[in-house]
N, C-alpha and C positions, 0 to 999 in steps of 0.2 A: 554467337553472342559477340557483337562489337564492344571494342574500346568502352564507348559511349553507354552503353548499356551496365557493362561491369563495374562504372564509375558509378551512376548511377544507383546499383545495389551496394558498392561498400557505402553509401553515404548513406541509403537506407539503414542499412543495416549495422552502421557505426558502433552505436555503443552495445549489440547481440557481439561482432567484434572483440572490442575492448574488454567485453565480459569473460569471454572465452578466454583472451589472453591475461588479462589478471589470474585468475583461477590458476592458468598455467605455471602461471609465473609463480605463485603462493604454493601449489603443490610441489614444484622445483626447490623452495626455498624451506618447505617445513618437512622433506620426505617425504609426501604424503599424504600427511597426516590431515591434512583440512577436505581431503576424498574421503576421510574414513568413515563408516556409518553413521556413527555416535556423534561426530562433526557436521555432517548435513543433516541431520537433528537438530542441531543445536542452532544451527540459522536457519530454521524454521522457527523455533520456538523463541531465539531471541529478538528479531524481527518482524514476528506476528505484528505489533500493533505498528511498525513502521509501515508494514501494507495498508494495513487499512486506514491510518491516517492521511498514506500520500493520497489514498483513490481518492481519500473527498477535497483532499489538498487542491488534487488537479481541476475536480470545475472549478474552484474558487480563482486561482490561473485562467482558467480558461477564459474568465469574464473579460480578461485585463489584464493582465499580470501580476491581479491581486493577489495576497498573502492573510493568514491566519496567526499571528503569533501567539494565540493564545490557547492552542491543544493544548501541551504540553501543560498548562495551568490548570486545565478546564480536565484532562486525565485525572490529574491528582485528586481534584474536587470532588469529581463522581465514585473516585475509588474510596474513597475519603469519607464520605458519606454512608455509600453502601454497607464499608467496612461497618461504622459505628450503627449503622441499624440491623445488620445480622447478629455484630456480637455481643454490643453494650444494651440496645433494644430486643433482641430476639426475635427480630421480624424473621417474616418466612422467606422462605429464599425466591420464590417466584413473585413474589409482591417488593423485594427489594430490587430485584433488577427491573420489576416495570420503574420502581419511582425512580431507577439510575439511569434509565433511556429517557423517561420524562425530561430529569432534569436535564441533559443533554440536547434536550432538543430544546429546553425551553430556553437556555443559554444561548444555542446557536442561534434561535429566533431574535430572542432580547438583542443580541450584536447585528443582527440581518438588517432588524429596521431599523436600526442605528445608522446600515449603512445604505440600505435601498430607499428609502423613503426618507430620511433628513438628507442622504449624502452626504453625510462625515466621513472625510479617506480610511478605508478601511484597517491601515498601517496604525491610524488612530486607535479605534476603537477596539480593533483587539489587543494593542499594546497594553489599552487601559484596561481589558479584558484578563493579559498575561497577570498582571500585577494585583488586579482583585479578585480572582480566582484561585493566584498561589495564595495569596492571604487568607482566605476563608478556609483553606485549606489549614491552617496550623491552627485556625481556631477551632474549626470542625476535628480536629487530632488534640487537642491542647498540646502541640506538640513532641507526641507521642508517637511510638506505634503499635497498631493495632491490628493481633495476627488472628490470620483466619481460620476459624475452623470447621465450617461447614464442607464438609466432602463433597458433596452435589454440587455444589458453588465450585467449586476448585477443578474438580472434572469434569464438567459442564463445557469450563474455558479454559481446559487445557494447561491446567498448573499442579504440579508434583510430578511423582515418577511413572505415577499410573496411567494417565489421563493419554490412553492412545485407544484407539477403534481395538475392539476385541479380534482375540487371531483365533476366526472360527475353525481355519485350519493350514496344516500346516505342506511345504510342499520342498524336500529339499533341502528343509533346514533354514526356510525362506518362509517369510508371514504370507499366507494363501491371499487374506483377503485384500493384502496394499495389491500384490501382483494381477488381482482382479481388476481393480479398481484403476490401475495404472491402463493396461490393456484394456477395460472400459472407455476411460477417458480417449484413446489415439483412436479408438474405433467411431466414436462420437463426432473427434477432430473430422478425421476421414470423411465421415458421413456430410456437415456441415459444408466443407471446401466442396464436395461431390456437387450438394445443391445449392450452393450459393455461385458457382462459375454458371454450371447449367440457367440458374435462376436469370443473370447476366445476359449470358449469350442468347437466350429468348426474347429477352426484353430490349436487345440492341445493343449494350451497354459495351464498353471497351472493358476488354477484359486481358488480363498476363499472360504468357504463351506458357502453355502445357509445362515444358519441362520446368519454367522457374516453380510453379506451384509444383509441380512433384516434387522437389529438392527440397522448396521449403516444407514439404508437407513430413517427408521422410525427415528430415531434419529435426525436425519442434517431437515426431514420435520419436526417434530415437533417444531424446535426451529427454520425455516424459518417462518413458521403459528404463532407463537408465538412471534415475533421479527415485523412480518406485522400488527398483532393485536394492538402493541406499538404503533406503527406508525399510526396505523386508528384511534387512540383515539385520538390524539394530531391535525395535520395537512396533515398528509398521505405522500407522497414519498420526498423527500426533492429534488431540482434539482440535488443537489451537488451527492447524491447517485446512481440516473443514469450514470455519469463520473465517477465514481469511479468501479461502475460493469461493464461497457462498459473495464473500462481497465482490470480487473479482468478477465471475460472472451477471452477477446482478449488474454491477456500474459499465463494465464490460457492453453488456448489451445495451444499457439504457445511454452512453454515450455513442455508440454504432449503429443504432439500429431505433433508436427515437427520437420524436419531432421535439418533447422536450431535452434530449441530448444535444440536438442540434441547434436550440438557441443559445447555447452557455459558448460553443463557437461563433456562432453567429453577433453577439455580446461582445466577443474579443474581438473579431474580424472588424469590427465597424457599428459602433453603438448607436451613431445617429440613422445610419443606414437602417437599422435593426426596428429601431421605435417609428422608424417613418412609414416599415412595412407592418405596422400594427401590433408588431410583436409588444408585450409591456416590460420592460426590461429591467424594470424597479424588480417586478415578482422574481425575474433571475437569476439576480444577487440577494434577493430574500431569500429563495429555495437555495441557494448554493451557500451560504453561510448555516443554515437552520441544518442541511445535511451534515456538515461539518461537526455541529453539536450532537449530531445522531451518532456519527461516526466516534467521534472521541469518544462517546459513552460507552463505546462497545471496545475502542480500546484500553478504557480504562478497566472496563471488566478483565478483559484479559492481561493487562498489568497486575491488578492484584490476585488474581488465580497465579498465574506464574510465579508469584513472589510469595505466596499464601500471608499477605499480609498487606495494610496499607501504610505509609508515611510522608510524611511532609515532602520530603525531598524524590518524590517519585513524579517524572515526569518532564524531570528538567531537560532542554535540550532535543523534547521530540519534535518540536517544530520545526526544526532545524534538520534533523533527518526526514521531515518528510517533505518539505522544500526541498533541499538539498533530491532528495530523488526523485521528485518532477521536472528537476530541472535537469540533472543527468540522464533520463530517463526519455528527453525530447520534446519535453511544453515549452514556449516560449517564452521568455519575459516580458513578449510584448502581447499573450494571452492571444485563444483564439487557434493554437495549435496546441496537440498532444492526446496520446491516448493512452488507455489503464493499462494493456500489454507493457507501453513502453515505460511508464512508472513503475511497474513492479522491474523490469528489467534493469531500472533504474537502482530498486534500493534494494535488490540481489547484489550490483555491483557494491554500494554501501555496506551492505552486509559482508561481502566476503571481503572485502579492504576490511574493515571490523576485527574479522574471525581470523583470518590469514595472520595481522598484525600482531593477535592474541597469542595465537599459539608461538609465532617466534617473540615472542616478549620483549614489542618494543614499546617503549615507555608510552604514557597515553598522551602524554602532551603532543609527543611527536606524529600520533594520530589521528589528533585533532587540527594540526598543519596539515598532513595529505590527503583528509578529508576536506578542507577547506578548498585545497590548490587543486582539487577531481570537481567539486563543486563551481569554480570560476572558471576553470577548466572548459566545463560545458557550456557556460554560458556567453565566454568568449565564442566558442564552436559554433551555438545558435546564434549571435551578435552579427558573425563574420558570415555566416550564408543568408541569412536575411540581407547586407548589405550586395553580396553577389546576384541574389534574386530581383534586385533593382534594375 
């Protein structure tokens, strides 16, 4: 492996890097203590809905560099509502979470054609989105809060102490069934890399040389094996982590591996290129905002499952974390580059800057500065190799 080649994979592979050595740096600085079981629990569960907001964060990026300011609003809303029709109306719990994806979706759509079909800058309309969606929220609360108590609901998505996959058995003093599951998952990987090279090299395609795919393959098992091992020692799979890979996989494939994935790039790469080759690129940015309102409603779910309650002030600030790790993560700001791998790697990194910070108790202001300065960070990083790719 040349020079050239090796340059090549750290620049790949930059913020998997950066990731690694943070971590380092934080277990060096807390003992420990941010390796320990109950710790990589705790960023799972506290960053659940940071995944799934950045995955739909990223098409809305992808169009253009557009942005969503108003999850974070539109969270509160749906958690908001929900809340007040399981505990103040008594609705049943499968008929409140249909009308809490409804309205989610019917949000993201209402803002979509705001934006696909009049063309009002998107920065607009969810701005005004941010601001009337936190509003309706303290009216939909009377600015109250309102705790939850349906058990189903709360273990469903992953909120309280319970809410983990049951440990059918045990092995070592080790939850059987994460250790299954985790060894499921690298055997799957395996299988997929096996037929996706062969699939390649059948059809012509230019494909990596052998060893880089066995390194990285061994590499992503080794730190799934080791990441399930965390998990067996504490409580085993957390509910909230299943939602989270369910969407991962889902957006995963549908931006890798579909013709509708591949116009939300194609939208960023060059819009008028896009609509000349027939493609309708209004429907684009309609589906990619109307996703955006599916999504947030399912983080909203899992916001007030985790907090077994809802309030005004829930939600502030998530837009920002899930910008914030599409753009650390590798999407461009000039839209049209990025994948969901690289977004959760993204707000893993987020996360453990977060947690790291917590356990040495550094004050929050000051990490809301080096979350800011990891953020611009990145996107000087993409600014300045876009200008070299010239």
């Amino acid at each position: 492996m040349n020079k050239n080649n090796i340059l090549q994979m750290v620049k790949k592979y930059t913020m998997i890097i950066v990731l690694v050595l943070v971590t380092l740096f934080f277990a060096w600085q807390t003992g420990g203590k941010i390796l320990l079981p109950q710790n990589v629990n705790n960023l799972i569960l506290q960053n659940a809905y940071v995944f799934v907001l950045a995955t739909g964060m990223l098409l809305c990026i992808l169009t253009g560099g557009n942005i969503d300011l108003s999850v974070g609003s539109v969270v509160c809303f749906v958690g908001a509502v929900g809340a007040t029709l399981m505990e103040s109306k008594n609705m049943n719990v499968g008929l409140a979470i249909a009308v809490m994806v409804l309205i989610g979706i019917a949000i993201g759509a209402w803002q979509g054609a705001w934006i696909a079909f009049v063309r009002v800058p998107p920065f607009i309309v969810t701005l005004a989105g941010m601001l009337v969606f936190r509003g309706l929220s303290n009216v939909v609360l009377n600015g109250q809060t309102v705790s939850l108590t349906s058990e189903a609901f709360v273990k469903l998505f992953g909120g309280g102490a319970d809410c983990y996959v049951p440990e059918l058995f045990n092995i070592g003093g080790l939850n059987g069934a994460c250790l299954v599951a985790g060894i499921a998952v690298c055997i799957i990987y395996i299988f997929v890399q096996i037929k996706d090279r062969a699939s390649r090299m059948k059809k012509g395609y230019e494909t990596e040389s052998l060893t880089k795919t066995i390194i990285r393959t061994v590499l992503i098992c080794l730190v799934v094996i080791a990441f399930t091992i965390k998990l067996s020692q504490h409580k085993g799979i957390p509910t909230a982590l299943i939602w989270v890979a369910v969407v991962i996989l889902i957006y995963g494939y549908i931006t890798a591996n579909t013709t509708t994935g591949r116009y939300f790039y194609a939208v960023g790469g060059n819009e008028k290129a896009t609509k000349l080759s027939g493609i309708n690129t209004n429907k684009v940015y309609f589906l990619a905002y109307t996703n955006m309102g599916l999504l947030s409603a399912l983080a909203g779910m899992l916001t007030i499952a985790r907090m077994t309650s809802a309030q005004p002030t829930y939600g502030q600030n998530y837009e920002m974390d899930a910008i914030g790790s599409c753009f650390i993560g590798g999407a461009s700001a000039y839209g049209g580059t990025g994948t969901v791998p690289g977004v959760i790697v993204g707000a893993l990194l987020m996360g453990v800057i977060n947690l790291g910070m917590s356990i040495m108790g550094v004050d929050a202001n000051y990490q809301k500065v080096v979350k800011g300065l990891v953020l611009l960070g990145a996107v000087i990083f993409d600014v300045v190799n876009k200008k070299n790719d010239r």
